[in-house]
N, C-alpha and C positions, 0 to 999 in steps of 0.2 A: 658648149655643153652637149653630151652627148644624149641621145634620145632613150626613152623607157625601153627599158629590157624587155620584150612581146614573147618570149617563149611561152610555151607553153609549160604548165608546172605539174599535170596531172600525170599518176603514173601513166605509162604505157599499158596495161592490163585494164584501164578504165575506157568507157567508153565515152564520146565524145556527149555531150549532154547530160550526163546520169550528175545526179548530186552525189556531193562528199559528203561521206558522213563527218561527222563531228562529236566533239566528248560530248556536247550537251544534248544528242539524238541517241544518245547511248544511254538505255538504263538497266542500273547493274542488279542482278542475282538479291538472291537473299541474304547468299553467303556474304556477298561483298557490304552488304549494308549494315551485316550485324559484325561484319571484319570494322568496317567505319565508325558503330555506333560504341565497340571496345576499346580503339583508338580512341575517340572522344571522351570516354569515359575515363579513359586512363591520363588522357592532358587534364581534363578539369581536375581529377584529385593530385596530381602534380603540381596543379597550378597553385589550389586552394593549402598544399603542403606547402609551397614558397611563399606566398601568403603569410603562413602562420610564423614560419620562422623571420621573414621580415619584419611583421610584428614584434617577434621575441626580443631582437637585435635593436630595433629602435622604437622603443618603449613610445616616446616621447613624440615621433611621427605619428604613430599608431593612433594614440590619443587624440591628436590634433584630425588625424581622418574619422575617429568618430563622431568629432565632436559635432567635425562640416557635416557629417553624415546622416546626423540627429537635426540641426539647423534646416538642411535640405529637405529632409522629412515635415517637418514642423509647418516650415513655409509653403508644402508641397498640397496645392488644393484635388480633392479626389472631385 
């Protein structure tokens, strides 16, 4: 079994010590947030549209998820 690969992985233009940044050391613009917050907004009303038309298509599921839905609630202690 041959042994761990010890290279080194960091660019060459890095210097020996310094940390890598990383996506999660990175925080984005304004623009980029309200870029995300549009995206976001644009999948939930997609979502909430297949939703509705799943509903349409199968009446009879739809029904059976309110009913757990209403059950869930009922039983649900605040």
């Amino acid at each position: 079994m041959p042994d761990r690969d010890t290279r080194d992985t960091s660019s060459p233009s890095e210097e020996p010590g310094t940390p890598r940044r990383t996506g999660t050391q990175h925080r984005p613009g304004p623009d980029a947030e309200s870029e995300r917050r549009r995206r976001r907004a644009q999948f939930l009303r997609d979502l909430a549209e297949a939703r509705e038309l799943r509903d349409r298509v199968q009446p009879r599921r739809a029904k059976t998820a309110r009913l757990r839905h209403a059950m869930r609630m009922r039983t649900f202690r605040w």
